[in-house]
SELUM-802787 format. One record per atom (N, C-alpha, C, O): residue in three letters; residue number from 1; x, y, z. Coordinates in steps of 0.001 Angstrom, whole numbers, plus 500000, padded with zeros to 6 digits. Example, Ala and Ser with C-alpha at 12.3 -4.5 7.8 and 13.67 -1.06 7.14 Angstrom:
{atom ALA,1,{513190,494310,507800}}
{atom ALA,1,{512300,495500,507800}}
{atom ALA,1,{513200,496700,507800}}
{atom ALA,1,{514236,496681,508465}}
{atom SER,2,{512850,497750,507080}}
{atom SER,2,{513670,498940,507140}}
{atom SER,2,{512900,500030,507870}}
{atom SER,2,{513409,501138,508039}}
REM end
This chain:
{atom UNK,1,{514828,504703,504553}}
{atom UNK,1,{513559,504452,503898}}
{atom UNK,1,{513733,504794,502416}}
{atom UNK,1,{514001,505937,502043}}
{atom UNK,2,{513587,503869,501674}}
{atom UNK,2,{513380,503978,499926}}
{atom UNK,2,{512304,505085,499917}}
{atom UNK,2,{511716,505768,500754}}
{atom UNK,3,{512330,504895,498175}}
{atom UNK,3,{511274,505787,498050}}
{atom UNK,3,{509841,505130,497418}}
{atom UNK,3,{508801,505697,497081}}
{atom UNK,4,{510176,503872,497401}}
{atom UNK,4,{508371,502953,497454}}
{atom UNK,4,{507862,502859,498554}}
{atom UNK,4,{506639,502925,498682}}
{atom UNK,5,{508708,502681,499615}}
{atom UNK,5,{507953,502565,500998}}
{atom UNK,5,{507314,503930,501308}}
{atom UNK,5,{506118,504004,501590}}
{atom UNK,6,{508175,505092,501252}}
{atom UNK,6,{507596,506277,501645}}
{atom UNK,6,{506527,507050,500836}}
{atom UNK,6,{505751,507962,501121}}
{atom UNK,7,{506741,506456,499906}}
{atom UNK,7,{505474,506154,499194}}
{atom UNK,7,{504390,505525,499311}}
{atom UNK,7,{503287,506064,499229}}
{atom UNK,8,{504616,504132,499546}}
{atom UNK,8,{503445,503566,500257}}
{atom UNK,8,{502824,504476,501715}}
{atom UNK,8,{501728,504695,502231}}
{atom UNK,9,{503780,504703,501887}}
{atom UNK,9,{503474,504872,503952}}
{atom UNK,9,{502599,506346,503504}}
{atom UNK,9,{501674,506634,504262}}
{atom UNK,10,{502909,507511,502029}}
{atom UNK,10,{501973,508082,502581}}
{atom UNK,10,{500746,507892,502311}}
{atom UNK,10,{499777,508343,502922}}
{atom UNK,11,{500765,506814,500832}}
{atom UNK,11,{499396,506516,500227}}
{atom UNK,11,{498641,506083,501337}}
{atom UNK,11,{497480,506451,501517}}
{atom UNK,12,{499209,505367,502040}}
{atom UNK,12,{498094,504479,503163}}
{atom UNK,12,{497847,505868,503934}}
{atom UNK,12,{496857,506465,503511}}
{atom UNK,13,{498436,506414,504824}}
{atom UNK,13,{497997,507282,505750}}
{atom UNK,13,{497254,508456,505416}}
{atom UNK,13,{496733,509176,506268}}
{atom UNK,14,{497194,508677,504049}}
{atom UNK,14,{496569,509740,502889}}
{atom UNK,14,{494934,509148,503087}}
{atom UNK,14,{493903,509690,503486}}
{atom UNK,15,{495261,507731,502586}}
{atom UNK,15,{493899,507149,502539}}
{atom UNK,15,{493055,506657,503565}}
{atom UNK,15,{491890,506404,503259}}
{atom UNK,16,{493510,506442,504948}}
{atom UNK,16,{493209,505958,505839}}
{atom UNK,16,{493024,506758,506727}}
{atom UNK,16,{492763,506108,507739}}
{atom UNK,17,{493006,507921,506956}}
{atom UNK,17,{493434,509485,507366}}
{atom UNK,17,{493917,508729,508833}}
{atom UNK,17,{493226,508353,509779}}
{atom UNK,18,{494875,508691,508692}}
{atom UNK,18,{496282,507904,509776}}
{atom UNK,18,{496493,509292,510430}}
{atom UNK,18,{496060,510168,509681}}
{atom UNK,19,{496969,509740,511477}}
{atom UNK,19,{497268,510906,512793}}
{atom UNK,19,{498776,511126,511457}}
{atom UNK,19,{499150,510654,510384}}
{atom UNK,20,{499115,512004,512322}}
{atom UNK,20,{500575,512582,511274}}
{atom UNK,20,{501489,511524,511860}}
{atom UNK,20,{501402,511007,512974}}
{atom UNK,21,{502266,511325,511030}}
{atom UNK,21,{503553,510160,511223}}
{atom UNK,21,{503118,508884,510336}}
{atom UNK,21,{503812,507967,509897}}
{atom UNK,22,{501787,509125,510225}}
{atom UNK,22,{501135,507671,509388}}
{atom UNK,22,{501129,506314,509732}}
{atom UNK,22,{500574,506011,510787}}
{atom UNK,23,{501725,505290,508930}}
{atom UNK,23,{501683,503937,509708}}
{atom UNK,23,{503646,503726,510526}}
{atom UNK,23,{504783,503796,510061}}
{atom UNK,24,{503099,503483,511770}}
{atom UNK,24,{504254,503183,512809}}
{atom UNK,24,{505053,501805,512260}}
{atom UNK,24,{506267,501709,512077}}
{atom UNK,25,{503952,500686,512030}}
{atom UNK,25,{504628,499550,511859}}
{atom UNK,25,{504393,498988,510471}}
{atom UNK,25,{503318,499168,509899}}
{atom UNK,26,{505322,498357,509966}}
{atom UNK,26,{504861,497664,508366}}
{atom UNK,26,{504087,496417,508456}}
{atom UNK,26,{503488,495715,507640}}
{atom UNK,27,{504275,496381,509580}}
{atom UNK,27,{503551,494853,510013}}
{atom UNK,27,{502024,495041,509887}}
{atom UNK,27,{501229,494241,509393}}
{atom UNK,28,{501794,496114,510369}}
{atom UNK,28,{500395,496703,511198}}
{atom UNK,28,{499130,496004,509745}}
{atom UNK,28,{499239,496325,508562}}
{atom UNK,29,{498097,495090,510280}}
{atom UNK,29,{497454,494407,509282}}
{atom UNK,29,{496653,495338,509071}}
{atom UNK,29,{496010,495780,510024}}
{atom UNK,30,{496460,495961,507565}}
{atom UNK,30,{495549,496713,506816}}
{atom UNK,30,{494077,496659,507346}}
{atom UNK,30,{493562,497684,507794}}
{atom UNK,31,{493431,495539,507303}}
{atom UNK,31,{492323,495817,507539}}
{atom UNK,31,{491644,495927,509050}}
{atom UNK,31,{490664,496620,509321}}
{atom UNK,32,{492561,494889,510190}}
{atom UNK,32,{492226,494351,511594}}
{atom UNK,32,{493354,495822,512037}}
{atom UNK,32,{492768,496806,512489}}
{atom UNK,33,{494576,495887,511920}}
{atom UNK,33,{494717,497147,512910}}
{atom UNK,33,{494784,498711,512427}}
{atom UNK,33,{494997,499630,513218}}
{atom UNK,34,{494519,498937,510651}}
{atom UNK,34,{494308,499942,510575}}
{atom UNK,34,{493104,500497,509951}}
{atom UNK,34,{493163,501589,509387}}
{atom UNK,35,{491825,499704,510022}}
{atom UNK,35,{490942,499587,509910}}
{atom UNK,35,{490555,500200,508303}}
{atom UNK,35,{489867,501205,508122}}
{atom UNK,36,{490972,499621,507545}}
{atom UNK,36,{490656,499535,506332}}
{atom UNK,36,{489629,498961,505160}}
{atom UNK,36,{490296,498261,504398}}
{atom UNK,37,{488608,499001,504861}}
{atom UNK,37,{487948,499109,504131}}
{atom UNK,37,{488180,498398,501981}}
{atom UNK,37,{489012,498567,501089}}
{atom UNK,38,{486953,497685,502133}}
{atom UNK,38,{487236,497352,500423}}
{atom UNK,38,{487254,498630,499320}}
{atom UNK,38,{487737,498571,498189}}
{atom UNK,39,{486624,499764,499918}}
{atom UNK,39,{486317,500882,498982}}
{atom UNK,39,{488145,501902,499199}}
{atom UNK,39,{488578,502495,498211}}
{atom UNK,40,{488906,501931,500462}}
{atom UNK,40,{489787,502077,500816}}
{atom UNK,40,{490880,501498,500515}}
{atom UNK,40,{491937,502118,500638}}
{atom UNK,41,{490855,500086,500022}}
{atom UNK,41,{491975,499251,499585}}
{atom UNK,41,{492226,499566,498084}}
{atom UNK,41,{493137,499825,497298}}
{atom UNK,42,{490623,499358,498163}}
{atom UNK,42,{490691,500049,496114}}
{atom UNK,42,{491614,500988,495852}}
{atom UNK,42,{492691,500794,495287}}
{atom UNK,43,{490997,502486,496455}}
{atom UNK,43,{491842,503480,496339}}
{atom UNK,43,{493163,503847,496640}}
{atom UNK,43,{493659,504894,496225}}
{atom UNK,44,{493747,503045,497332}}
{atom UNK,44,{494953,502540,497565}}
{atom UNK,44,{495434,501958,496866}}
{atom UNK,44,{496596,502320,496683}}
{atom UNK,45,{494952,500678,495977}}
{atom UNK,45,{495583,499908,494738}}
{atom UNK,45,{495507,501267,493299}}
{atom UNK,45,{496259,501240,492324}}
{atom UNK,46,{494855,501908,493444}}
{atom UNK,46,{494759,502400,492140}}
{atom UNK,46,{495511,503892,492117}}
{atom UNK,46,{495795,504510,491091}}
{atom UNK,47,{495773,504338,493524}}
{atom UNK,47,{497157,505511,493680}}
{atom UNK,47,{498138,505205,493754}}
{atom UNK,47,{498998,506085,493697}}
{atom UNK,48,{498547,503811,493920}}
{atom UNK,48,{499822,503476,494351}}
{atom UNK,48,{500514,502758,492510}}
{atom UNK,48,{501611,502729,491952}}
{atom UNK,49,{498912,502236,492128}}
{atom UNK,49,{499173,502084,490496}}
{atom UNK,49,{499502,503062,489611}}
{atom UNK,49,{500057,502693,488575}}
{atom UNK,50,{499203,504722,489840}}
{atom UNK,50,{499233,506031,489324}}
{atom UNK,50,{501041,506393,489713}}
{atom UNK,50,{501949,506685,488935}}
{atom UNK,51,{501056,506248,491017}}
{atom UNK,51,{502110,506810,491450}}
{atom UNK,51,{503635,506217,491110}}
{atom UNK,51,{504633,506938,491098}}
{atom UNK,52,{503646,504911,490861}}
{atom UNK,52,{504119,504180,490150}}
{atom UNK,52,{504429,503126,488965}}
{atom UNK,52,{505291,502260,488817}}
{atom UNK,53,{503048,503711,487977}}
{atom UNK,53,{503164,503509,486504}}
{atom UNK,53,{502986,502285,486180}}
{atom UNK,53,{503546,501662,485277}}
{atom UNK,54,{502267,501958,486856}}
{atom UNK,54,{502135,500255,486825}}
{atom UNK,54,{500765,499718,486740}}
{atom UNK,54,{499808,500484,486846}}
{atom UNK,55,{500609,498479,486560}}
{atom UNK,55,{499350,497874,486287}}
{atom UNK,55,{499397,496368,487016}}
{atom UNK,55,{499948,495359,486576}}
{atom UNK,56,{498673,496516,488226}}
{atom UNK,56,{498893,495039,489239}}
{atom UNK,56,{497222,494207,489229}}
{atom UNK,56,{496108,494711,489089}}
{atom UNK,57,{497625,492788,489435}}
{atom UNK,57,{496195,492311,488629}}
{atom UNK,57,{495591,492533,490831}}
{atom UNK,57,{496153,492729,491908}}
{atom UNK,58,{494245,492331,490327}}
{atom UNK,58,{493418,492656,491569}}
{atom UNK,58,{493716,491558,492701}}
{atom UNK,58,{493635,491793,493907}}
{atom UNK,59,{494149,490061,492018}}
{atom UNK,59,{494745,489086,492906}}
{atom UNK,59,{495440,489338,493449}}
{atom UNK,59,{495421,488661,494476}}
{atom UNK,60,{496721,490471,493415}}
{atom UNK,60,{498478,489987,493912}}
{atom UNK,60,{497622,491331,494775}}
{atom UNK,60,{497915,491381,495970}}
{atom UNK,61,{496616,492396,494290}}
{atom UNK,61,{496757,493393,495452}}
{atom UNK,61,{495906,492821,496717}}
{atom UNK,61,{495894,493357,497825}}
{atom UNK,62,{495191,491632,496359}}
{atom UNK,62,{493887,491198,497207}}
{atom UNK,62,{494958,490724,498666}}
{atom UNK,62,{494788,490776,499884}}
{atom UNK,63,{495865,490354,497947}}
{atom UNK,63,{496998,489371,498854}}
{atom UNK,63,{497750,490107,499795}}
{atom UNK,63,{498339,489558,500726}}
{atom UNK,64,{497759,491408,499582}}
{atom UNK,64,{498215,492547,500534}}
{atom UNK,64,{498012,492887,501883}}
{atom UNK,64,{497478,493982,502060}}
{atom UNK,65,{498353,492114,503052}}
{atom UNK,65,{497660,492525,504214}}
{atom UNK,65,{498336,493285,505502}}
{atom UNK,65,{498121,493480,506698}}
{atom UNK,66,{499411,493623,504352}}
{atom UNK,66,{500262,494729,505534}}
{atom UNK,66,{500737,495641,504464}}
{atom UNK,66,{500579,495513,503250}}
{atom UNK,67,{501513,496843,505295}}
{atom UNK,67,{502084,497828,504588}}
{atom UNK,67,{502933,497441,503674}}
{atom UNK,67,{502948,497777,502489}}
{atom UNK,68,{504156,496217,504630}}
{atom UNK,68,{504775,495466,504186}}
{atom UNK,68,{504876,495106,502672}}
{atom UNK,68,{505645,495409,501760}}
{atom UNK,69,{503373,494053,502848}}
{atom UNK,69,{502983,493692,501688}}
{atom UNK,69,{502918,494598,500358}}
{atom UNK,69,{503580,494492,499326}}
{atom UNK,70,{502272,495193,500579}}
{atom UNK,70,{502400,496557,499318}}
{atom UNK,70,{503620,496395,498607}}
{atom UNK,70,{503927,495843,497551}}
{atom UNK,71,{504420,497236,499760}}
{atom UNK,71,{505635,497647,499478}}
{atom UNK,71,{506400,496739,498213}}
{atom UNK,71,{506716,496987,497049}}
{atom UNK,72,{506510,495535,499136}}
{atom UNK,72,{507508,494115,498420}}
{atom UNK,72,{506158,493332,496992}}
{atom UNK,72,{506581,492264,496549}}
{atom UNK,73,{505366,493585,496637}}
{atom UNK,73,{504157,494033,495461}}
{atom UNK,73,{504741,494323,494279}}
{atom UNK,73,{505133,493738,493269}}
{atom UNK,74,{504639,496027,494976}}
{atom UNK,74,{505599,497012,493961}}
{atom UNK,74,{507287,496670,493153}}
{atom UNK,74,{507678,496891,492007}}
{atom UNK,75,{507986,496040,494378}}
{atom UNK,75,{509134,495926,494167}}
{atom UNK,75,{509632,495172,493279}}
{atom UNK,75,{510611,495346,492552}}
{atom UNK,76,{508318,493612,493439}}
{atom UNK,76,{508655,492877,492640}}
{atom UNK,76,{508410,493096,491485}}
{atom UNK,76,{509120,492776,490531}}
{atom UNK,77,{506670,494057,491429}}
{atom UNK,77,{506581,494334,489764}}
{atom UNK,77,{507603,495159,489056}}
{atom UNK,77,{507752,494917,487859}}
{atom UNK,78,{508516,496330,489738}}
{atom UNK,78,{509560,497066,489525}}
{atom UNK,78,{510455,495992,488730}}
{atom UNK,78,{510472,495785,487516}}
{atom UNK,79,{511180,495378,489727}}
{atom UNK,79,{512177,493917,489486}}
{atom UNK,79,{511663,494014,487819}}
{atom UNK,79,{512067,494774,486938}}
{atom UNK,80,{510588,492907,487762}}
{atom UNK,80,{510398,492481,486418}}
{atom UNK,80,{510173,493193,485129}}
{atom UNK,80,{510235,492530,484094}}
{atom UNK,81,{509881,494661,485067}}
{atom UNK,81,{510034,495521,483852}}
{atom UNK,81,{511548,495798,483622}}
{atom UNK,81,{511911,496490,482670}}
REM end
């Protein structure tokens, strides 16, 4: 495990108050299986923007519907600076 994913994995389970171990699968869809929230996604786009120094437009995070997603987000905005 990198250290964006484990990053992601704890932002989500931080924010989602996930059981300890956090999210099992990257697949697992944000809103249908880990029951996530627009006020929850927010805060998730805007710790994961803190935690990694970045600035993502509200479209590419809207598009996010797995952990997955996040993750490969970040990576690409990483990539391009």
């Amino acid at each position: 495990m990198d250290a964006i994913e484990f990053e992601v994995r704890r932002v989500v389970a931080e924010k989602l108050n996930l059981p300890s171990g956090g999210i099992l699968d990257l697949n697992d869809r944000l809103t249908n299986d880990l029951d996530m929230d627009s006020l929850d996604a927010l805060e998730i786009a805007m710790e994961l923007e803190v935690s990694f120094d970045t600035s993502i437009a509200d479209d590419v995070w809207e598009g996010a519907v797995t952990a997955k997603c996040l993750i490969e987000i970040i990576k690409k905005d990483k990539e391009g600076k």
